[in-house]
C-alpha positions as CSV (number, residue, x, y, z in Angstrom):
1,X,0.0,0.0,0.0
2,X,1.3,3.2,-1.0
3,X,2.3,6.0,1.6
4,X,-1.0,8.6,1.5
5,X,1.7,11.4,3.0
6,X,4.1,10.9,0.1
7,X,5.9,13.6,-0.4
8,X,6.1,15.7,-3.7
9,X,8.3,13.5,-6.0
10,X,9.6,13.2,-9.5
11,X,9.2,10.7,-11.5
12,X,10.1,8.9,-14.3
13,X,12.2,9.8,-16.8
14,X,11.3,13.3,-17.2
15,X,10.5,15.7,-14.3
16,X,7.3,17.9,-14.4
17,X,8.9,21.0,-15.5
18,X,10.3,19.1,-18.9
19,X,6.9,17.2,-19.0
20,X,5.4,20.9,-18.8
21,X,7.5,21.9,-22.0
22,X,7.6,18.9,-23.8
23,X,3.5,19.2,-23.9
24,X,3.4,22.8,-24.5
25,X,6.1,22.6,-27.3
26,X,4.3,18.7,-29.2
27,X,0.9,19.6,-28.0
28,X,-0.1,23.2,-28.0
29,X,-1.9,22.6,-31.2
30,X,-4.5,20.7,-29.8
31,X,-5.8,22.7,-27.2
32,X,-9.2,24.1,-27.6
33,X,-11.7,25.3,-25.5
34,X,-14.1,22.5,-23.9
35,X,-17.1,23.9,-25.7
36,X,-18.4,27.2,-27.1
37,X,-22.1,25.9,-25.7
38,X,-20.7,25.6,-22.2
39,X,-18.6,28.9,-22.9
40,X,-22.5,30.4,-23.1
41,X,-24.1,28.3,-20.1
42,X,-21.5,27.9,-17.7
43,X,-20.7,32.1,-18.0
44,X,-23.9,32.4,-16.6
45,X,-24.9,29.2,-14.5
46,X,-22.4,27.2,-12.8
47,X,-19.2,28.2,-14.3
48,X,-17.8,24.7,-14.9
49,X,-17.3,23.1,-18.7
50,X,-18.8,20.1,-18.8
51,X,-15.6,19.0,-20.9
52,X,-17.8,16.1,-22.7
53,X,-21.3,17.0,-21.4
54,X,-24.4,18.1,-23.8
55,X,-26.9,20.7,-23.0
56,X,-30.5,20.7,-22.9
57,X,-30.6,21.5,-26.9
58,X,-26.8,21.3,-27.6
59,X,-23.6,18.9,-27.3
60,X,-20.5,20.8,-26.1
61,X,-18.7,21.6,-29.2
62,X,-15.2,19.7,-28.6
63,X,-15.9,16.8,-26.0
64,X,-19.6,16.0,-27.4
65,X,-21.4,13.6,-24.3
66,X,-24.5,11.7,-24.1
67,X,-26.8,10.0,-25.3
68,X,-26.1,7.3,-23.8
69,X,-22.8,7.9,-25.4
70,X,-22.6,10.9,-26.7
71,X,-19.1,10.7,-26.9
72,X,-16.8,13.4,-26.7
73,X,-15.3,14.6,-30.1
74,X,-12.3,14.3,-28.8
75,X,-13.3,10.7,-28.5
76,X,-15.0,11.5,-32.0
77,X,-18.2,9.1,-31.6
78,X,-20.6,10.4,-30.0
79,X,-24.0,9.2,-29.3
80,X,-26.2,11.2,-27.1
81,X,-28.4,11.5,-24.0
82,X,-31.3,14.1,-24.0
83,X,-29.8,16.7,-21.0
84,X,-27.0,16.8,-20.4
85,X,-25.2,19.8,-18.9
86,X,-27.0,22.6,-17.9
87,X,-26.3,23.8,-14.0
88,X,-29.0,23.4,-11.6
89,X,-28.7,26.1,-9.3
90,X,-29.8,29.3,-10.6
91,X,-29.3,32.7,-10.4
92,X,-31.4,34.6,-7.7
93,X,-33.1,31.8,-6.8
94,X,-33.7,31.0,-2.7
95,X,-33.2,27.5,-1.4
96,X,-34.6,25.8,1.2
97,X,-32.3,25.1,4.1
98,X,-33.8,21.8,5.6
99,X,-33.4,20.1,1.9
100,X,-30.9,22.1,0.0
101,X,-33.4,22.4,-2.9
102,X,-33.8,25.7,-5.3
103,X,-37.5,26.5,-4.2
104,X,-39.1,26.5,-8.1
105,X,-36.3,23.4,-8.6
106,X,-38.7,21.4,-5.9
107,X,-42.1,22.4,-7.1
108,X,-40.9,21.5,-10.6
109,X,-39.5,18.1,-9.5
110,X,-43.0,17.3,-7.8
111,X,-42.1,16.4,-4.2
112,X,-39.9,13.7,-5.6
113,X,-36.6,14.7,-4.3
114,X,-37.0,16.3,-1.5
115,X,-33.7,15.1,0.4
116,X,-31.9,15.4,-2.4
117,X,-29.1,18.1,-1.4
118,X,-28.0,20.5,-4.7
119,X,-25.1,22.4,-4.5
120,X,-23.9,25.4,-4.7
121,X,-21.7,26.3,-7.5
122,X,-19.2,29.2,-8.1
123,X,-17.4,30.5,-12.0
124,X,-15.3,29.3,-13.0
125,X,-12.5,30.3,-16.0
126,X,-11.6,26.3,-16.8
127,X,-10.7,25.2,-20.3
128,X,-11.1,21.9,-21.6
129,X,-9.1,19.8,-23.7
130,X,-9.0,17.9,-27.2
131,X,-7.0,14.4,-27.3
132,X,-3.1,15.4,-26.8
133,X,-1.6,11.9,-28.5
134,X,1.7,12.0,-29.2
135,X,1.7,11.5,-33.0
136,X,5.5,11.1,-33.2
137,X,4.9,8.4,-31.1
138,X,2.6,6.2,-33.5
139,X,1.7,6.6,-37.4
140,X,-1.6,7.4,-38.4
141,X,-3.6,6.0,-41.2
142,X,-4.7,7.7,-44.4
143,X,-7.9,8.6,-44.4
144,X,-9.0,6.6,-47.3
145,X,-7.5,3.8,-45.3
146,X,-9.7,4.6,-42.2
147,X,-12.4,4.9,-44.9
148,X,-11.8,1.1,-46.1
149,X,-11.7,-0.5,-43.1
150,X,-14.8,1.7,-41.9
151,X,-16.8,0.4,-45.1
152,X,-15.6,-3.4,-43.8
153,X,-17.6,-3.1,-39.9
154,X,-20.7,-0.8,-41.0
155,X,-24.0,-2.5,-42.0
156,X,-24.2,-1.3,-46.0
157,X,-28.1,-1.4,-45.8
158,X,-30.0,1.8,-45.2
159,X,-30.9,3.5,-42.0
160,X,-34.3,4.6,-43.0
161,X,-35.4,1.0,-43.5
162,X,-35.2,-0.2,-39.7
163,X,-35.2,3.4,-37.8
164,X,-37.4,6.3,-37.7
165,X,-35.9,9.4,-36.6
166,X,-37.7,10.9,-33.9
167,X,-36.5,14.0,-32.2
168,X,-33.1,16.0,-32.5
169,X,-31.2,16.2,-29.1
170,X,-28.3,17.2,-29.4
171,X,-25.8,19.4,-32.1
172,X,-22.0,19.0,-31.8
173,X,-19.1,19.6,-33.9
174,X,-19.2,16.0,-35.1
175,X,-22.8,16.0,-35.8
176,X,-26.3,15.7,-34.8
177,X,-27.8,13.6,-32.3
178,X,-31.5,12.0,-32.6
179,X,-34.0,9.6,-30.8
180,X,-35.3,7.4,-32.8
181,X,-37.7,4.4,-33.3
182,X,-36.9,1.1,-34.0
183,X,-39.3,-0.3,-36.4
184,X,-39.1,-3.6,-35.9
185,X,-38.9,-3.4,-31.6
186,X,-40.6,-0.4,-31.2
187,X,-37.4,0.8,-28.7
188,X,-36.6,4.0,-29.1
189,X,-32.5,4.4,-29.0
190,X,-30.1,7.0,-29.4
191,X,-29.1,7.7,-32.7
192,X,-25.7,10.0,-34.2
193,X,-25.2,11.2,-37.5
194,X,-22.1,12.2,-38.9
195,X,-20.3,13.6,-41.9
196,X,-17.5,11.2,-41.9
197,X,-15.8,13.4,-44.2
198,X,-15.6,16.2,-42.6
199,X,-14.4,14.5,-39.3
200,X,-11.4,15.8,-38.0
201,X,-10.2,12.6,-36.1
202,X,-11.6,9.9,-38.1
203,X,-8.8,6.8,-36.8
204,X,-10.5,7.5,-32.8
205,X,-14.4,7.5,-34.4
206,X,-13.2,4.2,-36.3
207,X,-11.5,2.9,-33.2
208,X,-14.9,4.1,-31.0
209,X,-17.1,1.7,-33.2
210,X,-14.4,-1.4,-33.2
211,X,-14.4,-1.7,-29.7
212,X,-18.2,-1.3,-29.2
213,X,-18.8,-3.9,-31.5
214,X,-15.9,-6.4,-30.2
215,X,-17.6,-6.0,-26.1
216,X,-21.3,-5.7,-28.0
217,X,-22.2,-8.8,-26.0
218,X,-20.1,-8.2,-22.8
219,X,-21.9,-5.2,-22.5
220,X,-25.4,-6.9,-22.7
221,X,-23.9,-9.2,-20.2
222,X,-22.1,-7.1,-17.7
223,X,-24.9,-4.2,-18.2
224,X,-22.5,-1.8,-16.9
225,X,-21.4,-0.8,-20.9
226,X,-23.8,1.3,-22.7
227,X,-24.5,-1.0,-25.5
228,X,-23.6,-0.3,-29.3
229,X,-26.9,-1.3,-31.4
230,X,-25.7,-0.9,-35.0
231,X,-23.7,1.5,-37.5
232,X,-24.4,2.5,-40.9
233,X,-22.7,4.3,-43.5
234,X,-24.4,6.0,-46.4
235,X,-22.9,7.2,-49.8
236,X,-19.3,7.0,-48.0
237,X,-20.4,10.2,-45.7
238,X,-23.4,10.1,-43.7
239,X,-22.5,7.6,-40.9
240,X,-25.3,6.7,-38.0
241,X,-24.1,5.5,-35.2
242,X,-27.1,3.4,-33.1
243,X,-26.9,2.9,-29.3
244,X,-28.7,2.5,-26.4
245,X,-30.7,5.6,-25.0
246,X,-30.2,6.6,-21.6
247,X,-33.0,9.1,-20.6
248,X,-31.0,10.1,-17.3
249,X,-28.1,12.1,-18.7
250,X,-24.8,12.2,-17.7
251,X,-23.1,12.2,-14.2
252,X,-21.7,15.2,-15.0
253,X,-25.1,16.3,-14.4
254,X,-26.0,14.9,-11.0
255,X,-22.5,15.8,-9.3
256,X,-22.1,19.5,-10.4
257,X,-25.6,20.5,-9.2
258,X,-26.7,17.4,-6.2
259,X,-24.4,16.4,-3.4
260,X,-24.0,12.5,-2.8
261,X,-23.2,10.6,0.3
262,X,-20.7,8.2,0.5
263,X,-23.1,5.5,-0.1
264,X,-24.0,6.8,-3.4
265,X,-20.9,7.3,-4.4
266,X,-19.8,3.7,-3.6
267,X,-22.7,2.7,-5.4
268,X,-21.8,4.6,-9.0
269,X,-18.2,3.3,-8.3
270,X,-19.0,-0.2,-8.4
271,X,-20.5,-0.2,-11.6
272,X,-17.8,1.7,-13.0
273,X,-15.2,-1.1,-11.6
274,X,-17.4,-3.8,-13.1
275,X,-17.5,-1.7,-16.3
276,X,-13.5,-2.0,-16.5
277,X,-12.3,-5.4,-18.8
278,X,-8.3,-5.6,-17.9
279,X,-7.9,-6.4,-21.6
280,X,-9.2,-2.6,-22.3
281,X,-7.2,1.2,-21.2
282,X,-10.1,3.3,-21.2
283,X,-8.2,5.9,-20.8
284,X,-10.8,8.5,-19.9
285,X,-12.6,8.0,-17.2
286,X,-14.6,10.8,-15.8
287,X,-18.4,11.7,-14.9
288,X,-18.8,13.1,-18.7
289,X,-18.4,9.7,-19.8
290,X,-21.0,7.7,-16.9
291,X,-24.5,7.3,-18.0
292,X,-27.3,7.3,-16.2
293,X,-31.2,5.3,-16.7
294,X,-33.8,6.9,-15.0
295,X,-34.1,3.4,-13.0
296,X,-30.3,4.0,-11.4
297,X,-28.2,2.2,-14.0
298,X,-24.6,3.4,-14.2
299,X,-23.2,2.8,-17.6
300,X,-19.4,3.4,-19.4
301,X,-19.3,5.1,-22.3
302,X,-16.9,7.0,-24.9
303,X,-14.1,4.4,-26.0
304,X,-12.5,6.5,-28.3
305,X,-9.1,7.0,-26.2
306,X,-9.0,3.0,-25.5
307,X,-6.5,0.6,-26.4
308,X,-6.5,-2.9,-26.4
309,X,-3.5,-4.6,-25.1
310,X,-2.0,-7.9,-24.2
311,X,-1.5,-8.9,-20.6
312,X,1.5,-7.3,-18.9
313,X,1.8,-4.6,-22.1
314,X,2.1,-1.3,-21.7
315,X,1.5,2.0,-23.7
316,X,2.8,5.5,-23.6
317,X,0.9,7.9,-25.5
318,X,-0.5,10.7,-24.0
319,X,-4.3,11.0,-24.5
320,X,-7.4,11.4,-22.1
321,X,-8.8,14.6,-20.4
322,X,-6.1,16.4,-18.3
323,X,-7.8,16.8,-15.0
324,X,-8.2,13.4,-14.4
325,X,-5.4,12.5,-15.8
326,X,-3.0,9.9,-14.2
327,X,0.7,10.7,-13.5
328,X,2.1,8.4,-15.8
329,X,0.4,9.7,-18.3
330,X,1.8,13.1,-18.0
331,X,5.1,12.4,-17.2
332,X,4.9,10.2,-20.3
333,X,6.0,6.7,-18.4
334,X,5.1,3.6,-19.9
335,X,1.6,2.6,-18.4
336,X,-1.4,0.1,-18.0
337,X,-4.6,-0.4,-17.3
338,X,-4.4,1.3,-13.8
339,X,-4.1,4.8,-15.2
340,X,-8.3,3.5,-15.0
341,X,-8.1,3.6,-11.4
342,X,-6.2,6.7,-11.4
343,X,-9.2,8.8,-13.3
344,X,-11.6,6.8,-10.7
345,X,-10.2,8.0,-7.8
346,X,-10.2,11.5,-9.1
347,X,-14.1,11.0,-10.3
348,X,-14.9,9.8,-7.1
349,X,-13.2,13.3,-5.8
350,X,-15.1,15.0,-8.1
351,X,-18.3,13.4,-6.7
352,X,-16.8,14.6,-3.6
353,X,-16.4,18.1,-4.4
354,X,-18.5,18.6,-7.9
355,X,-15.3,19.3,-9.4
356,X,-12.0,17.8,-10.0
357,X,-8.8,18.7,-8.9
358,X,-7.2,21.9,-10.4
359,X,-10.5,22.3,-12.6
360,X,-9.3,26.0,-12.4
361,X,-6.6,25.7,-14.3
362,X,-5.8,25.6,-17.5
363,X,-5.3,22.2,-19.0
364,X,-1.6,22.9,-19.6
365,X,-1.1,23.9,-16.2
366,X,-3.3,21.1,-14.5
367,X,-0.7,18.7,-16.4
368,X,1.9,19.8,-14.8
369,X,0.5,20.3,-11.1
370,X,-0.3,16.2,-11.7
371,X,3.0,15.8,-12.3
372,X,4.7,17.6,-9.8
373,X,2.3,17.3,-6.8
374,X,1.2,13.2,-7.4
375,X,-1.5,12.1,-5.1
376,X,-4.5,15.5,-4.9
377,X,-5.5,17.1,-1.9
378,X,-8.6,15.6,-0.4
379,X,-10.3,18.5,0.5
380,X,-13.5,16.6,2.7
381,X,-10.7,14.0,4.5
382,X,-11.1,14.8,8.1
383,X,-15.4,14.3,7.2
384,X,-14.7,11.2,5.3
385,X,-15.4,7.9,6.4
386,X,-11.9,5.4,7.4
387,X,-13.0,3.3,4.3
388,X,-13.7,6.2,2.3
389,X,-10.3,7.8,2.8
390,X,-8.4,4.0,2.0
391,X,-10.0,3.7,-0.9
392,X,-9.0,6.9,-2.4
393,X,-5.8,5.9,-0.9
394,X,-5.8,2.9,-2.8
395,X,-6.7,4.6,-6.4
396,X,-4.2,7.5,-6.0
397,X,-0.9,5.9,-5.5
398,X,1.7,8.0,-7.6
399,X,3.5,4.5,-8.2
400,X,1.1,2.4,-10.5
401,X,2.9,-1.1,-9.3
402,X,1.3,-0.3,-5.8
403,X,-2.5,1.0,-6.6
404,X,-5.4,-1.4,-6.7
405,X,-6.9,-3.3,-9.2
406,X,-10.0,-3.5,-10.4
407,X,-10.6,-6.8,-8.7
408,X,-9.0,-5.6,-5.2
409,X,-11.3,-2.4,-5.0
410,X,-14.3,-4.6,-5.6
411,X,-13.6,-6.2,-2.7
412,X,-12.6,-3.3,-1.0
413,X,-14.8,-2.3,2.4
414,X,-16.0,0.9,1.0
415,X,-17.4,-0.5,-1.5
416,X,-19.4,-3.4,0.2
417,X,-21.1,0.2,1.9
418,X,-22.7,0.7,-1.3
419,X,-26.3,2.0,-1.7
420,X,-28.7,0.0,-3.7
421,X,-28.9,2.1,-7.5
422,X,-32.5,3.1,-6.7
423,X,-31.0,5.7,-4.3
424,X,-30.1,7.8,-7.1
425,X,-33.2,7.8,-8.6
426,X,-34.6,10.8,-7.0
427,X,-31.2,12.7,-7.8
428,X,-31.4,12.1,-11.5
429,X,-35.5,13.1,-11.2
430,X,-34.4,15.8,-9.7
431,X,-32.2,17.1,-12.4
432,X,-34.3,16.6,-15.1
433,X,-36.8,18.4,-13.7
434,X,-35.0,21.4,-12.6
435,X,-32.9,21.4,-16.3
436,X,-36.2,21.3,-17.6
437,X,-37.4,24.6,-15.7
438,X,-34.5,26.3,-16.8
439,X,-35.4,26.1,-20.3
């Protein structure tokens, strides 16, 4: 077990200061804001980017979220939920002290969340972040290549024949997200269309649909993956992308405007750790990229970033969202699969706080805090519980050979404290409704 009182170290082959540099001077490039929607919402709600998340008519415009997947375009594919980022607590508004609820936010809810405690937000100047791969690193396909082997795992029929678009949901800067009808079921799923030639990052929107359609039935199995449906590409262009529809949004959503308690948080946590296959780096793990049923289900979305590897392989590429971003990664060190349970530990923080760490920095400048400072501070530790505290011991340990596993945190006392998923209900009730007052 790692020390939780390390002391600020440097590590691996390059110390934050040259890991600072080296990003800035390979990198720069690829920063953008998180989204020009949220630049517009968060200015006047909330003030945090939902780096991934959509909004009640819009996907952010660089890290689309959803849908149940709308993924982040940084992640290219992106498949969407219906709301998705919008802040809950609103301007002017008076909240009641016995349940922490915005007045209107609990008439419009209809009594159905009345413990459910919303938080206060502050602004926030945060940027967000495209994919920062190292290209020199790896060598890219042509596009006509991605092209070819696009045309080789797409269905060649038509769309049209087996779905009826419904109702768009979301716009992005890869494309439009719908709800649609499935003729033959009658389900209603999530459907994303896309101008494949005009996609900026084609090779991570072909990699997206090749590992949802390898874990297709894993995901039916585990229930913990939002599940890809089908994919479709028409006159070489128009691609649909069919998957699952979760009504309940992101988690974004519920942790930047409700507070949890611990034995929520376990909850969400343990069907993220089921969601994790050791075979599979997700690589970018974070609340944008959990969807929510209006039931309580917790699903993983947005494999973009992942790789597959063999046992005991490691990678070194620099990709993922910077703030929850695992030291390895940064200080580009050869890593594996726990770089997972890194970005868990800081979502569980974030679940903690509403935010991540250093969410007030720039992206550039969280990368190097990460790398220079290890392990965050955990602001809530003296109100923690002792499990609560060991576990985040457990996921933040600066050296990946001593943090958990999957399998070890799934054992793990905190997380035999978990809530049953039907205590989240109310919290994800209580968002829609208040999102839906705000519009």
């Amino acid at each position: 077990m790692c020390n939780p009182f390390m002391p600020r170290i440097t590590f691996g082959v390059m110390s934050p200061f040259s890991a600072y540099i080296d990003f800035i001077g390979n990198e720069l490039a690829h920063l953008k804001p998180s989204c020009s929607l949220s630049e517009q919402l968060t200015a006047e709600q909330d003030g945090r980017n939902s780096l991934g998340s959509e909004s009640s008519s819009k996907v952010s415009d660089d890290l689309d979220s959803t849908m149940a997947v709308e993924l982040n375009t940084a992640n290219e594919l992106v498949l969407a939920t219906t709301h998705c980022s919008e802040n809950v607590v609103l301007e002017g508004k008076t909240t009641n002290t016995s349940t922490g609820i915005d007045i209107d936010g609990k008439e419009a809810a209809n009594g159905i969340c009345d413990n459910v405690q919303v938080r206060k937000r502050v602004q926030t100047n945060d940027k967000g972040m495209d994919e920062a791969a190292n290209k020199s690193q790896r060598q890219k396909l042509s596009d006509q290549e991605i092209l070819e082997e696009l045309k080789q795992i797409v269905n060649e029929g038509n769309p049209t024949d087996r779905y009826d678009l419904l109702q768009k949901i979301g716009i992005g800067a890869s494309g439009q997200v719908y709800t649609a009808r499935d003729k033959v079921t009658g389900e209603v799923v999530a459907v994303k269309r896309m101008a494949f030639k005009s996609q900026p990052k084609k090779e991570l929107l072909l990699t997206e649909i090749k590992v949802m359609q390898k874990y297709k039935h894993e995901a039916i199995r585990l229930q913990n993956l939002v599940n890809y449906i089908d994919s479709f590409l028409v006159d070489a262009d128009d691609l649909w992308v069919v998957m699952d529809y979760l009504e309940g949004g992101n988690l974004t959503d519920v942790v930047v405007k409700t507070e949890l308690d611990e034995g929520q948080i376990a909850a969400i946590l343990r069907e993220c750790l089921n969601a994790l296959h050791h075979s599979i780096i997700h690589r970018d793990i974070k609340s944008d990229n959990v969807l929510l049923g209006m039931q309580g289900a917790v699903k993983l979305t947005d494999f973009g970033f992942c790789a597959q590897i063999q046992p005991g392989s490691k990678r070194a590429t620099m990709v993922g969202t910077p703030y929850w971003m695992a030291p390895e990664i940064v200080n580009k060190v050869k890593y594996n699969y726990k770089v997972d349970i890194w970005s868990l530990g800081i979502m569980a923080l974030e679940m903690l706080d509403g935010e991540p760490p250093y969410l007030y920095e720039t992206p550039i400048k969280a990368i190097y805090l990460i790398a220079q400072n290890g392990k965050p501070e955990v602001k809530k530790k003296n109100s923690l519980s002792p499990e609560f505290n060991d576990f985040l011991d457990r996921c933040l340990c600066v050296k990946q050979e001593e943090r958990a596993d999957a399998e070890e945190l799934l054992r793990h006392p905190f997380i035999q404290m978990a809530k049953p998923l039907s205590s989240l209900i109310a919290y994800i009730r209580a968002v829609k409704e208040l999102k839906q007052q705000q519009r």
